[in-house]
N, C-alpha and C positions, 0 to 999 in steps of 0.2 A: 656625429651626435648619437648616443644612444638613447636605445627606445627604454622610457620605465615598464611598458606594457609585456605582458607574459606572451612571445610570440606564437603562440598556436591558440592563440584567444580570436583575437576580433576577425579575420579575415577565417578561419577555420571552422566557424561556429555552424555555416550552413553545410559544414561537412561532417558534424559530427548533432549523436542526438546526445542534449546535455541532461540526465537525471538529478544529480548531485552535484556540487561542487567540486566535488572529488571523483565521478563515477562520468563519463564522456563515452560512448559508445559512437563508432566510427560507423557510418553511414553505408560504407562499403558491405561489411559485417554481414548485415540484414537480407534475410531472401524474401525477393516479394513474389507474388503471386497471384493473377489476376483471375476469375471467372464470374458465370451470371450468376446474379445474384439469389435467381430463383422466386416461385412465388406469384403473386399476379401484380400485372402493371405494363400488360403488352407488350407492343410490340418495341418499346426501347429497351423491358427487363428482359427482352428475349436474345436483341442481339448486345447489346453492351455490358462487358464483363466489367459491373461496378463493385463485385462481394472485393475484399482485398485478404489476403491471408499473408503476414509476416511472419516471418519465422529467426530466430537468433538464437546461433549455436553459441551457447553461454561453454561449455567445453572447450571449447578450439578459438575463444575469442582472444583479444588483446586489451581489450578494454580496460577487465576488472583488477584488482591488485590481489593480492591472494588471499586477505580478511573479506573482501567483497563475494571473492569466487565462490570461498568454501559456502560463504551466506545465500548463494543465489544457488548454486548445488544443492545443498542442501533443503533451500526453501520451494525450488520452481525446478528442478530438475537438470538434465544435458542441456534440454533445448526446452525454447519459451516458444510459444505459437498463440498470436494473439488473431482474431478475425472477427472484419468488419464489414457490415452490409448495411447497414442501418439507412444511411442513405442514397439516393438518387444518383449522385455521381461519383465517379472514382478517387477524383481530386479528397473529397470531402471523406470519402472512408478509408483515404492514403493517411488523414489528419487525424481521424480518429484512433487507426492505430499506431498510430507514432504515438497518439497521447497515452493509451491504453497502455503500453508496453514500457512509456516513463513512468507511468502511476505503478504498475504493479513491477518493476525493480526496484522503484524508490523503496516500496514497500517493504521487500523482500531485504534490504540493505540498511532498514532504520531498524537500529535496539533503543529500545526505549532505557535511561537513566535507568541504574541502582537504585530501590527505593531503598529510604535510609529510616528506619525505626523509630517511632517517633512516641515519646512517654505521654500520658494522660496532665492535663493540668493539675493543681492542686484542685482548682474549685469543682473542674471537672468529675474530678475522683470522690471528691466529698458529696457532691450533687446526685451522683449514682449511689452510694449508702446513704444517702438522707430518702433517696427515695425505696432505695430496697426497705427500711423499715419502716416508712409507711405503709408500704404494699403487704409485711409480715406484719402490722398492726391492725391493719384492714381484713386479714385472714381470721386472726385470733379471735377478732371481733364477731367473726359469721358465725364461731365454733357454738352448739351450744352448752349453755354452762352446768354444772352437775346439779341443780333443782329443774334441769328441765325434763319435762315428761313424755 
């Protein structure tokens, strides 16, 4: 029986971080990197390296397809480094920059639509000269007139 399903989807997903529909970065990829976090909060911020620093060599990746590359080169550089300390524990700022580092490729990888030129209505257009020469009727009116003293 064959499967209708795209084989490197459902069983694969916790091996890969998904940005795009199109854009899958391999989990391998990623260098992490643990220390304290720094700061005050005793004696757990002292021994527990909860800061997390990620790093992904967008250069030397496999990821991107090459309209992605040139985009993410060009926008964010060889290499992304995203860090997180925000929270208490490590788990929690492993999550954050996993989110961090989907939001800013997404980023870097979305062009916004061609804006396509768009003409004035008629009424539109009419409503701006109806009003420019009340405003040039309203001027002429301040002027004063040649008996004035």
């Amino acid at each position: 029986m064959a499967s209708d399903q795209d084989p490197a989807s459902p069983g694969d997903d916790d091996r890969y971080l998904i940005v795009t529909p199109t854009l899958r970065i391999p989990l391998s990829e990623l260098e992490w990197r643990f220390t304290g976090s720094g700061g005050p909060g005793g004696q757990h911020a002292n021994t527990a390296n909860t800061r997390v620093e990620l790093v992904w060599d967008i250069g030397t990746s496999t990821a991107p397809r090459a309209r992605h590359r040139s985009l993410l080169l060009s926008r964010l550089g060889p290499t992304l480094r995203i860090v997180a300390s925000d929270e208490r524990s490590q788990a929690r700022n492993r999550q954050l920059a996993l989110d961090r580092l989907r939001e800013r490729v997404a980023a870097a990888v979305h062009i916004d639509p061609p804006r396509r030129p768009t003409r004035p209505t008629r009424g539109s257009a009419e409503r701006r000269l109806e009003s420019k020469r009340q405003q040039g009727e309203r001027k002429r009116q301040r002027r004063a007139g040649p008996d004035a003293d």
